[in-house]
C-alpha positions as CSV (number, residue, x, y, z in Angstrom):
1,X,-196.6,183.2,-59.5
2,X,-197.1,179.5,-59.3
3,X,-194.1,178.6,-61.8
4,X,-191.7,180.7,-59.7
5,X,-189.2,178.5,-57.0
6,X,-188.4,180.3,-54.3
7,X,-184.4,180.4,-53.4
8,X,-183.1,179.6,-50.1
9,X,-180.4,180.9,-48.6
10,X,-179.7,178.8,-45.9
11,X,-176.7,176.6,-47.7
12,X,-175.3,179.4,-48.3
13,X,-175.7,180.6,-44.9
14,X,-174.5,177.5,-43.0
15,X,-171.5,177.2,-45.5
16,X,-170.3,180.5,-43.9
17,X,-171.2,179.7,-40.6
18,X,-169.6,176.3,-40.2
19,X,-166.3,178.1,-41.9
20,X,-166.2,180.8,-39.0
21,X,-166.9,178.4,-36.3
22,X,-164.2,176.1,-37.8
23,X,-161.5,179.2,-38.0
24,X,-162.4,180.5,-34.5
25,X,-162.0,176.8,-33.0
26,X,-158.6,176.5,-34.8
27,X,-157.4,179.2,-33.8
28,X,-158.6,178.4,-30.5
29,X,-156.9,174.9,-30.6
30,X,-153.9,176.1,-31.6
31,X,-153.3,179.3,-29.7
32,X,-153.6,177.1,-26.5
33,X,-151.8,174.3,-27.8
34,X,-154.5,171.6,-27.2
35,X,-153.9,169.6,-30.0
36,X,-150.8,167.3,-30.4
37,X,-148.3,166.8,-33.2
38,X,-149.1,163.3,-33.6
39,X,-152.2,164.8,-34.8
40,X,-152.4,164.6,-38.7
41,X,-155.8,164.6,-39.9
42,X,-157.7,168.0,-40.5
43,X,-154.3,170.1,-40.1
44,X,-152.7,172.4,-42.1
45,X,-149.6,171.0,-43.9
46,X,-149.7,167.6,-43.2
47,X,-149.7,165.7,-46.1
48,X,-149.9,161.4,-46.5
49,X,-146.2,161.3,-47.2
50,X,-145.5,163.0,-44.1
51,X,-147.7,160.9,-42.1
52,X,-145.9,157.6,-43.6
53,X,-142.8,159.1,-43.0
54,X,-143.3,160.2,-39.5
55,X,-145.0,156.4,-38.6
56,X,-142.1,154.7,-41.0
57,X,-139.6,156.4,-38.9
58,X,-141.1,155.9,-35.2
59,X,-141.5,152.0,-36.7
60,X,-137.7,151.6,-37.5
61,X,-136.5,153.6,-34.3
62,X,-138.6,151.4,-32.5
63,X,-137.0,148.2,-33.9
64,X,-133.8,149.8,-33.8
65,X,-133.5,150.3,-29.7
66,X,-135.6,146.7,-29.6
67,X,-138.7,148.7,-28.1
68,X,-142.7,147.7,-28.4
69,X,-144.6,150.4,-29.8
70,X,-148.1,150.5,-30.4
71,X,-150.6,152.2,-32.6
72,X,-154.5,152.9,-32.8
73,X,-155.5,154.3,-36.2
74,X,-159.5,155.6,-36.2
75,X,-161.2,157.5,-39.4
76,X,-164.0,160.3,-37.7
77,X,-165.0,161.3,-40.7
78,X,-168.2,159.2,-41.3
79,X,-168.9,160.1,-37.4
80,X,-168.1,163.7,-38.0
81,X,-170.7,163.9,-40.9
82,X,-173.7,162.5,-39.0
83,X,-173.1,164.5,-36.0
84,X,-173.2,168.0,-38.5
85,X,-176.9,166.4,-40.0
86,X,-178.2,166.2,-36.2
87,X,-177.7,170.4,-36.3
């Protein structure tokens, strides 16, 4: 008995449960249209070339009709990450 390791099943288990929760709170973002399109990251179908498209094109419309745009540009991934060790 002493060379046996015992299994756990609790990646398993919180590899299911953190893919409901993030299905029910998708579809809960989306059927109540909380998110915005200017939204890219974690969404379905957006790809990098559409993101540099979509902020090449508000850039050159913006210099077109001589107007000041602005942008803010933050990665939550690293803060996403720690907040899933806390649970």
């Amino acid at each position: 008995m002493t060379n046996y390791i015992p299994i756990s099943l609790l990646i398993s288990f919180s590899k299911i449960l953190e893919t409901a929760v993030f299905n029910r709170l998708q579809q809960y973002l989306q059927a109540n249209k909380i998110l915005v399109t200017e939204q890219f990251g974690f969404r379905k179908g957006n790809t990098i070339e559409r993101v540099i498209f979509t902020l090449t094109d508000n850039i050159l419309t913006s210099l077109k009709h001589w107007e000041q745009r602005g942008g803010l540009f933050y990665d939550l991934t690293k803060t996403l990450a720690s907040a899933m060790k806390l649970f």
